[in-house]
N, C-alpha and C positions, 0 to 999 in steps of 0.2 A: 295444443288442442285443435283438432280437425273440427270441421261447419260440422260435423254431422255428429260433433260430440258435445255441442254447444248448444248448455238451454237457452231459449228464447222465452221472453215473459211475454205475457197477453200485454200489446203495446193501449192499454186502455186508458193512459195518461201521455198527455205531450211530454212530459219529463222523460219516460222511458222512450217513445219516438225520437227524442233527441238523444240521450245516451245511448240507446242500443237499435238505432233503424234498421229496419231490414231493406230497405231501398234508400241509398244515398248520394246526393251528388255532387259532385267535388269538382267546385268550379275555379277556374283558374290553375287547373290542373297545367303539370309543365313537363318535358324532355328534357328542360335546360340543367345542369347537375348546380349541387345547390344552392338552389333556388327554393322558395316557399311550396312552389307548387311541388316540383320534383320530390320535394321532403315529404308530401302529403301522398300525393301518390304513391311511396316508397313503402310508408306508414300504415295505407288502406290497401296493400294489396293483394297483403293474405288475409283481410276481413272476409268472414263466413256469410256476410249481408250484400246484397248486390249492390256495387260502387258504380257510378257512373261519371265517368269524368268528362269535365264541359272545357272546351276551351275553343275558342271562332275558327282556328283553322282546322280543327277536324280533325279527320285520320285513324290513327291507331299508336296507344301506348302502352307496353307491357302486352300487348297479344290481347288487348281492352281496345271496344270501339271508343273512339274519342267523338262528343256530341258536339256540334259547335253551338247549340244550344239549348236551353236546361227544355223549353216549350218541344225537344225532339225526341226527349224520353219518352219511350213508350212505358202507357200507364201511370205516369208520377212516378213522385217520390218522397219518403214520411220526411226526411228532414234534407239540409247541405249543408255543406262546408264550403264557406265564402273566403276564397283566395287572391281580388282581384284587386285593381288601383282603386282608391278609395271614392275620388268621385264616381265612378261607376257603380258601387256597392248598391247604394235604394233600388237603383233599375233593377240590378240582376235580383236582388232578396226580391221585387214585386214579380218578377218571373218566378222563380222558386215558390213564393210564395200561391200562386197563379197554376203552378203544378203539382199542388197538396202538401208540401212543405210544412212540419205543424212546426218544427225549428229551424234555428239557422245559429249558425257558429260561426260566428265573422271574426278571424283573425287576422283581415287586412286592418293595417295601423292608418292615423293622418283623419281623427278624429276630434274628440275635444279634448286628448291630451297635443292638438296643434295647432289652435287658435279658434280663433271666431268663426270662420269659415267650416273647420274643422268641428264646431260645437251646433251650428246650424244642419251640417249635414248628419249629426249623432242624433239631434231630434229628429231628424224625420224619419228616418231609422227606425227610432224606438216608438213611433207614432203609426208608422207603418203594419208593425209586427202586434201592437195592442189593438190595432183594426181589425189585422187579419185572427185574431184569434191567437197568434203563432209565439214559441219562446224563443227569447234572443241573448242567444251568447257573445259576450261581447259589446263590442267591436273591443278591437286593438287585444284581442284574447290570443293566449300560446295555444289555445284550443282544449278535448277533454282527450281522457280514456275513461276509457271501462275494460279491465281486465275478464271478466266474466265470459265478457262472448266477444273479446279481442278485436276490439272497438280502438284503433291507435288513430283518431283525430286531431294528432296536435305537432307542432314543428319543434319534435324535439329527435336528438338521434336513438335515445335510449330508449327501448323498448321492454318494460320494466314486467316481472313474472307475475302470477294471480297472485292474492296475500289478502292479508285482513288491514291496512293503511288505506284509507281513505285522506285524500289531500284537498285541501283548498287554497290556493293563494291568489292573491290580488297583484302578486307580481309575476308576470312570464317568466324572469330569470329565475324568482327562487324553485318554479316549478323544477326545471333543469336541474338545478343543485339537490332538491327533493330525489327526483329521479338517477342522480350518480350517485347521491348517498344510500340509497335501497341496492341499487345494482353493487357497491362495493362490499355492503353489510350481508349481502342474500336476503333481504329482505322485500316480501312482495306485497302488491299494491291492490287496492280494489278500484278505485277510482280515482283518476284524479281530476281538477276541475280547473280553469284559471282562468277567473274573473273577468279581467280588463278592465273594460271603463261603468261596464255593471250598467249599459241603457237599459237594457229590459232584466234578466236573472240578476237579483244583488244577494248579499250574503247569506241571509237567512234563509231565502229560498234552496241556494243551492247545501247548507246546513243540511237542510230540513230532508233534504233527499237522499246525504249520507247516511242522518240517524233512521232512514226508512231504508236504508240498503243493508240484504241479508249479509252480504260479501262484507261489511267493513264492520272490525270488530274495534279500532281504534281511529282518531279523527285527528289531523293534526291543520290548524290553518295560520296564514301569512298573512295580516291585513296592515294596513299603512292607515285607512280610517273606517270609521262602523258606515255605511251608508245605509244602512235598515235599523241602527240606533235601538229601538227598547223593543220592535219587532227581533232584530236577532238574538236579545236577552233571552224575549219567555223561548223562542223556539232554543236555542241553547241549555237551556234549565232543563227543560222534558228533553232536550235528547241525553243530554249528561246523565240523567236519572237511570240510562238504558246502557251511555258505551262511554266514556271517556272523552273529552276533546281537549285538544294542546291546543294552546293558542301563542303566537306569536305577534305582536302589534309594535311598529314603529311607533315609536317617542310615546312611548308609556314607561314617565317615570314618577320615581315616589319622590316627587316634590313636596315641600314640606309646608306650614300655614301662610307665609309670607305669598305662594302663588293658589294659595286657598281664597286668604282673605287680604286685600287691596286696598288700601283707606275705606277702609271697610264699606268697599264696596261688589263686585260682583264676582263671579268666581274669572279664575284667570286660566285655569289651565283643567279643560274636560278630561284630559288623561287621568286625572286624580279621581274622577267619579266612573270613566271604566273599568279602573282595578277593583275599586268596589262592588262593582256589578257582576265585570266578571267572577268574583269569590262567593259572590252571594248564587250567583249562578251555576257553581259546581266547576265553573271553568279553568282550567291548570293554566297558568300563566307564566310561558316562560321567559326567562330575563336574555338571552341568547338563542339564535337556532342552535348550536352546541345540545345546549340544556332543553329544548324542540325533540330534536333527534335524542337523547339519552333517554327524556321520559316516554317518549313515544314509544320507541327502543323496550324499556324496561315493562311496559303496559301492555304490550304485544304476545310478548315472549316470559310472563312471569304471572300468576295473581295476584289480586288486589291482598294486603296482608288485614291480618287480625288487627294489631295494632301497632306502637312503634317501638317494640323492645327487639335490639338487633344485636345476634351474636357475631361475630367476628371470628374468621378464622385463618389465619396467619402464617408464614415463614421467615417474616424476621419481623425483632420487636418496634424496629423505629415505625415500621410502614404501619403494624398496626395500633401505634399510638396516635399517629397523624389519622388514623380512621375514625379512630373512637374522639379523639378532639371535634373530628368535622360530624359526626353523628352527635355528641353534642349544644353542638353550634346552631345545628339544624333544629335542635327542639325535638332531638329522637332520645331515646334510653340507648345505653350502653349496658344489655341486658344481663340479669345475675341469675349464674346458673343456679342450677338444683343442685343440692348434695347428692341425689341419686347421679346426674348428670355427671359431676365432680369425680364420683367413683370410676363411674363406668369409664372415665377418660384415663385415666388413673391406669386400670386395669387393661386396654384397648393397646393403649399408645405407650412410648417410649417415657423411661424415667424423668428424661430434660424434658417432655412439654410443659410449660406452662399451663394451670390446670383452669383459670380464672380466666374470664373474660377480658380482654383477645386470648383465646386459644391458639397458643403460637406453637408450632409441631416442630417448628427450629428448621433450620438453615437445610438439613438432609434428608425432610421431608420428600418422602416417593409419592405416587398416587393412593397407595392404600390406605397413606396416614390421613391423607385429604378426604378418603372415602370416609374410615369409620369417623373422623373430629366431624365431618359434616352431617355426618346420620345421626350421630349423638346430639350434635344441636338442633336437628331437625325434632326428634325425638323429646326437647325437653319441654314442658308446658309453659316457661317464662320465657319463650323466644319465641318473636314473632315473623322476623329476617333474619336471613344468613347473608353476610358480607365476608367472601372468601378473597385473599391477595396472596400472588405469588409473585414472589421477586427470582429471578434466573442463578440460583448460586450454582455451585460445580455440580453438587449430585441433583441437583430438581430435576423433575422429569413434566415439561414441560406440553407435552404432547401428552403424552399416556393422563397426566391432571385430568386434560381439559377433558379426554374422553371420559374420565371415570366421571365426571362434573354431568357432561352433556347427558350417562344413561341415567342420572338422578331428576333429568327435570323433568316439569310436569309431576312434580308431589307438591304436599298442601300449601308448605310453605314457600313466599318467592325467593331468590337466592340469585345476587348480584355478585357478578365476578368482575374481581380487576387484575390484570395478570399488566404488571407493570415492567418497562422495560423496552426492546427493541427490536434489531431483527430474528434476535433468537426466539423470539415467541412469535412469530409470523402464523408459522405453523401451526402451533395451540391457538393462536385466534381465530384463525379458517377453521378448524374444529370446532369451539365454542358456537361460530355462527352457523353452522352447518348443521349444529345440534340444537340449534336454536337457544342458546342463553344468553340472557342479555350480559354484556358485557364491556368494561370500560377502561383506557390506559391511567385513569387517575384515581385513588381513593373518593378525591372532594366531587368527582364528577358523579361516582355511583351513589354515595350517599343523597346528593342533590333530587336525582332522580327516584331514592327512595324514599326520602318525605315529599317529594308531589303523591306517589303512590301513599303513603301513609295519608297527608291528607283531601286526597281525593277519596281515600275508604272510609275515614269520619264523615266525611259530605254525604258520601251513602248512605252510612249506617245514622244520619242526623236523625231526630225526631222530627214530629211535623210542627213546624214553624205556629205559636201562640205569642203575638202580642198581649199584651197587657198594656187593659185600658184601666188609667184612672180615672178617679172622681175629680172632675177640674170645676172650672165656672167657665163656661163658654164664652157666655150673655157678656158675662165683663168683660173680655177681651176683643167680642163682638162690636163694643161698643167704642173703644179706646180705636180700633184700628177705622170704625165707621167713622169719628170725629179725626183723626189723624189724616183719611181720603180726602175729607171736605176742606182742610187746608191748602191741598195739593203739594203737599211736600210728602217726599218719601221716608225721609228718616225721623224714626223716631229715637228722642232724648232716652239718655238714662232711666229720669223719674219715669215717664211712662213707661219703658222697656221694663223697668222692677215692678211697675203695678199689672203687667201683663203678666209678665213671670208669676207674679203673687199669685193671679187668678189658676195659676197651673201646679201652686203648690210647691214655690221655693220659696226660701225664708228668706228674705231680704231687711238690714238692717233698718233702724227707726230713723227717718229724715225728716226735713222741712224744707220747701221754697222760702226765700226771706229775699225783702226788695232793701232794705237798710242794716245798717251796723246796730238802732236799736232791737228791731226786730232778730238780729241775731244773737244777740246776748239775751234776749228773753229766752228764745228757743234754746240757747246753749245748756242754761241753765235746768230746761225739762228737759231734756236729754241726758243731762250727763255727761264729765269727760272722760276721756279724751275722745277728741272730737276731727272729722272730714270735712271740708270747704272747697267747694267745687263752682266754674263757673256752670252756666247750663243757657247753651244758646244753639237754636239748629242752624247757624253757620261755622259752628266751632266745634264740627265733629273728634277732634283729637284736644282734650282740654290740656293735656299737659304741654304740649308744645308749644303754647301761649303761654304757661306760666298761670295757667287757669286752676290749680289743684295747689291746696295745703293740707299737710298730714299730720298727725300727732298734737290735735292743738289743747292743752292742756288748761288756760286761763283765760277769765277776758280779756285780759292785753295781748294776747297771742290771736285771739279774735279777732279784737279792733285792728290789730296789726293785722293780719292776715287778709283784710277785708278790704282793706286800703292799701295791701301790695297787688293784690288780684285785679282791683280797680286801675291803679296805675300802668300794671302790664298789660291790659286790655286795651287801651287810651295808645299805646305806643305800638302792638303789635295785630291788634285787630281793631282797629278803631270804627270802622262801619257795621262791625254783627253787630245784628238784634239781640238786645241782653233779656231774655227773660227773669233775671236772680240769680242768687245764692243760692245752691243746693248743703243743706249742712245736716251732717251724719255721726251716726255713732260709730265710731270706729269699731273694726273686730281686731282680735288676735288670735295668733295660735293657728296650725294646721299646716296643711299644703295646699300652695295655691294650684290649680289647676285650669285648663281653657275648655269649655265645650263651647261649641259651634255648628252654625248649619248655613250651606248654601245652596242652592236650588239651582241647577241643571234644567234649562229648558227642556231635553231631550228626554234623561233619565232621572229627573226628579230632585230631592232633599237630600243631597250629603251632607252628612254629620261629621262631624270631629272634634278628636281629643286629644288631649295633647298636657304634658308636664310644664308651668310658671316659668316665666323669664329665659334663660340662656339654652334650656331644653328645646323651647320652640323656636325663639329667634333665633337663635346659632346654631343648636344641632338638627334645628327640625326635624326634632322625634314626634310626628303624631301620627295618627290611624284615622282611616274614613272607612265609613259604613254608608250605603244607603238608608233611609228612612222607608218606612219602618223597622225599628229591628224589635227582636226579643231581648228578654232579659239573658237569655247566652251570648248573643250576641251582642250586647252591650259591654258584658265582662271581656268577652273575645278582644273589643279594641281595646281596653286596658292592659291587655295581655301583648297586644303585638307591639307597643311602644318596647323601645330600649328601655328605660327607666322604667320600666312597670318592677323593678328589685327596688329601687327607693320606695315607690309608693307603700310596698307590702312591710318594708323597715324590717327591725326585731321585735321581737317578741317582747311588746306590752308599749311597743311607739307604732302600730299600725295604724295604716290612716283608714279609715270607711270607704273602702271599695264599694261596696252594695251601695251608700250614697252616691259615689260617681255614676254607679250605671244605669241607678235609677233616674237619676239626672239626665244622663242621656236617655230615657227612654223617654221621659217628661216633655225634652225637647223632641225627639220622635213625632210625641202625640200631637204636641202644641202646631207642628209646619206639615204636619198632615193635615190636620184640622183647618188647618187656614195657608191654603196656598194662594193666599195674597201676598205672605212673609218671604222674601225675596232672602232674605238674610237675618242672621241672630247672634253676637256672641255674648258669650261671660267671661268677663276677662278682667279679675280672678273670681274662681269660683274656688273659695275656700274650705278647705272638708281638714276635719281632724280627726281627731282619733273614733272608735265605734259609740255611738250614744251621745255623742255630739250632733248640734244642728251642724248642717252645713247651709253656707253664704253665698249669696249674692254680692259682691263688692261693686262689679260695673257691669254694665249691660250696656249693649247697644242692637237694635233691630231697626232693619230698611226694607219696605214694602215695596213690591212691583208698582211698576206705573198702571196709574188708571186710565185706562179707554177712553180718549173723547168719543163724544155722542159724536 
């Protein structure tokens, strides 16, 4: 694109002076071949905006006067590009600065990723450009582009075509990587951005400027940590609502309750309340750059679909049984045609197809068989994807496929190709991407990328988000937690944990404090056996590992005994806790046990979770996090994404009360909204059975944030 074919926007924000200046100056410019400068220079010097390169000995580069100082520009300049040794930087950005500079893109390194010296000189930096008005890229940044009006600011070799990829990474390198993988796929870029150490522009910000960029139709970013935290959530929520965004984030894993919750105390690992955020936030979350690049890939070049019912259309049986296994796996349909669809294949195609989904055309399938099997499934109204594979046998026509493939796209439906194999499909795959179809060497890779696409298109099509509020008792729990402050202890017991809960409207069974073995045999007796025996001391937050709990006590001599094995184990293994009593209870039975939980995220708030009794969370750590608040879909949601969410649902006339779990979670929802004093809450077990059943409370435990000294 020549200067004179290149729109210019009205520069009425610093952000556009920074991406697209029409006067810029590029300091540290160099003659020396690769080198930082020489790469920038290389970079800027078919830009359509007037570049000015600074460097103290002057002269001339490129047939370009060289300034030996930024103050010798005639007229200023809207932004620069800082290329110089790092002590040096403040000086030259207060010159730059000094000559109408509204940004600066410092991508000299030897800041505060280099020590104290290096963090001292990053603040002033960033102290500087918040004085002068000005935005600051960087330090230690690979620099930007902007394709649009061929804006190549950054020390990379790759000079990457216009495109609807918008990019952000907080690592220089992966920009690089970013940028070979678009140049090998033909896929072009609208912007890309690279971080660095984020003193002044941090994530959200440079977000916020993608989902307002006409050019970027897809968003894919790199981060290693959130430094704008619940600020880049909401801007991520409203820009998702408009374009797509991939995220990829270092050490975000689904750690399971054990790095939730910690002798039940604080949370141990925030990546467990990113994932929730980002999902609640519309944000695609990939497990790999692989699966980065495939959705990004597939979101580009394909529509969002209807829903997840995906035909399959084949050349040999094994590859598309390996399909339909991974479109299952994924939580997609393995879609069932129509009888009219069934016919017309019938009639279309060869006697050997297979007429039932996977539609397999068989081994001597040519292009035209791929045409009409794919326009029929395009055609039927219980398909919402098409997953085409081609395997290389003697008669495929591997080349002539793809084109018949590539003049189909751009119809309603999306349609991922996987053309598996080697160098015999080289060919057909420079076609595909030329034709622009997304396209992948594995089955499990395209599916992957087409439930992000499935479920980025339910996030769209969500309804608008309704809590439901219960009727609770405030006042009580108001009160419990006001006399639990004045203690100065954070944790609270059991018994109070159940009479908070009660205030919220869980059923908790029938108890007693008792200071003697008479006093427990009275109350045994109003109760009813079989009977719980617990110690209850806020220095013995784990009672069983004392030897604190008896269960199943069915007699008063199981009592008396019980009461004076608890006393003995006390005496030998916690002999200095405070004993406040006996807690003694009516035992339950029946049901599945289950955990809900909440722990509070300074950052981003109350996550929730849930999770399946005993060897499900402690060993397989199957559970699910949500933020608080959710809804009621979104309560069932996390029931749904546990593995064992098949046990809970049982057979037919042993199902356990789902709607109680999620009500439950929604109860807890309310309850750590309502009072973000509650640092933490679990139930563990929270016992639910079949529908029409109460469900229990068995143990509780809740610890409140510290209180402010005055």
């Amino acid at each position: 694109m020549s200067p004179a074919e290149r729109r210019w926007p009205a520069q009425d924000t610093a952000m556009e002076a920074l991406f697209r200046p029409r006067r810029v100056a590029l300091v540290g410019a160099s003659a020396k071949a690769d080198t930082v400068g020489a790469i920038l220079m290389e970079n800027l010097a078919g830009y359509g905006g007037e570049v000015f390169p600074v460097h103290p000995a002057g002269g001339e580069r490129s047939g370009r006067r060289v300034f030996a100082r930024v103050a010798d520009i005639p007229g200023g300049v809207d932004a620069a590009v800082v290329a110089v040794p790092a002590p040096t930087v403040v000086a030259i950005s207060e010159e730059c600065l000094r000559a109408g500079a509204r940004g600066l893109i410092v991508v000299s390194s030897g800041f505060a990723e280099a020590g104290a010296e290096g963090e001292r000189r990053e603040a002033e930096l960033a102290a500087l450009c918040r004085g002068a008005g000005a935005l600051l890229l960087g330090p230690n940044s690979l620099g930007c582009i902007d394709t649009a009006v061929g804006f190549f600011a950054a020390v990379a070799r790759q000079r990457p075509r216009a495109g609807g990829l918008g990019v952000i990474s907080q690592s220089g390198a992966f920009c690089t990587v970013v940028l070979d993988w678009a140049e090998a796929r033909g896929q072009g870029i609208s912007r890309l951005l690279s971080l660095g150490n984020q003193a002044g522009l941090r994530d959200a910000e440079l977000l916020a400027a993608l989902g307002s960029d006409e050019n970027t139709r897809v968003i894919v970013v790199y981060l290693e940590s959130l430094r704008s935290g619940d600020d880049f959530l909401k801007v991520a929520e409203n820009v998702a609502s408009k374009k797509p965004i991939v995220l990829l984030k270092a050490s975000t894993t689904r750690a399971g309750a054990q790095a939730f919750f910690r002798h039940r105390g604080g949370i141990q690992n925030r990546e467990l309340a990113y994932v929730a955020a980002f999902r609640r936030a519309g944000v695609i979350q990939a497990q790999t750059y692989e699966q980065l690049f495939d959705t990004a890939l597939a979101l580009l070049r394909q529509p969002l679909p209807a829903g997840d019912r995906v035909a399959i259309v084949t050349n040999a049986g094994g590859p598309g049984i390996m399909a339909a296994d991974s479109i299952e796996s994924a939580g997609l349909q393995v879609a069932s045609l129509s009888e009219d669809s069934i016919a017309n294949l019938a009639r279309a195609l060869p006697r050997s197809t297979r007429l039932r989904n996977p539609i397999d055309v068989r081994g001597d399938a040519g292009a035209e068989q791929y045409r009409l099997a794919t326009d029929l499934a395009e055609a039927d109204g219980g398909v919402d994807a098409i997953l085409v594979l081609l395997t290389p046998q003697a008669l495929t026509q591997p080349a002539e496929t793809a084109r018949v493939l590539a003049r189909r796209q751009g119809r309603g439906k999306p349609m991922l190709v996987c053309f598996m194999g080697g160098a015999s499909l080289e060919e057909a795959r420079r076609v595909l991407d030329e034709g622009g179809v997304a396209h992948f060497r594995a089955p499990e890779r395209a599916v992957e990328a087409l439930r992000n696409l499935c479920d980025y298109a339910a996030w769209r099509r969500r309804p608008p988000r309704v809590v439901t509020r219960f009727r609770v008792n405030r006042r009580r729990v108001e009160r419990i937690i006001a006399r639990q402050q004045r203690t100065g202890l954070c944790a609270i017991g059991e018994i109070k944990a159940k009479e908070l809960l009660r205030a919220y409207e869980f059923s908790v069974p029938e108890g007693y404090l008792v200071q003697t073995i008479d006093e427990a045999l009275e109350m045994a007796e109003r109760l009813g056996y079989p009977l719980a025996m617990k110690v209850v001391s806020p220095d013995i937050p784990h009672k069983s590992a004392v030897g604190g709990v008896r269960l199943g006590l069915s007699s008063p001599e199981e009592i008396r005994d019980a009461f004076d094995l608890i006393a003995l184990r006390l005496t030998r293994q916690a002999p200095k806790a405070r004993l406040e009593g006996i807690y003694l209870e009516k035992m339950v039975h029946g049901g599945r046990e289950v955990i809900l939980g909440m722990n509070r995220d300074e950052q981003l708030g109350p996550l929730l979770m849930f999770g399946l009794g005993g060897i499900f969370v402690e060993v397989m750590q199957d559970v699910a996090f949500h933020l608080a608040p959710i809804t009621a879909e979104e309560a069932a949601q996390m029931l749904r994404q546990t593995r064992s969410f098949e046990l809970l649902k049982g057979s037919e006339g042993s199902t356990v009360d789902l709607d109680a779990i999620a009500v439950g979670l929604q109860r807890i929802s309310q309850l750590v909204t309502d009072f973000p004093q509650i640092q933490s809450l679990e139930i563990d077990p929270f016992l639910v059975g079949a529908p029409g059943t109460e469900p229990m409370v068995v143990d509780a435990q809740v610890m409140l944030r510290p209180t402010e000294k005055p």
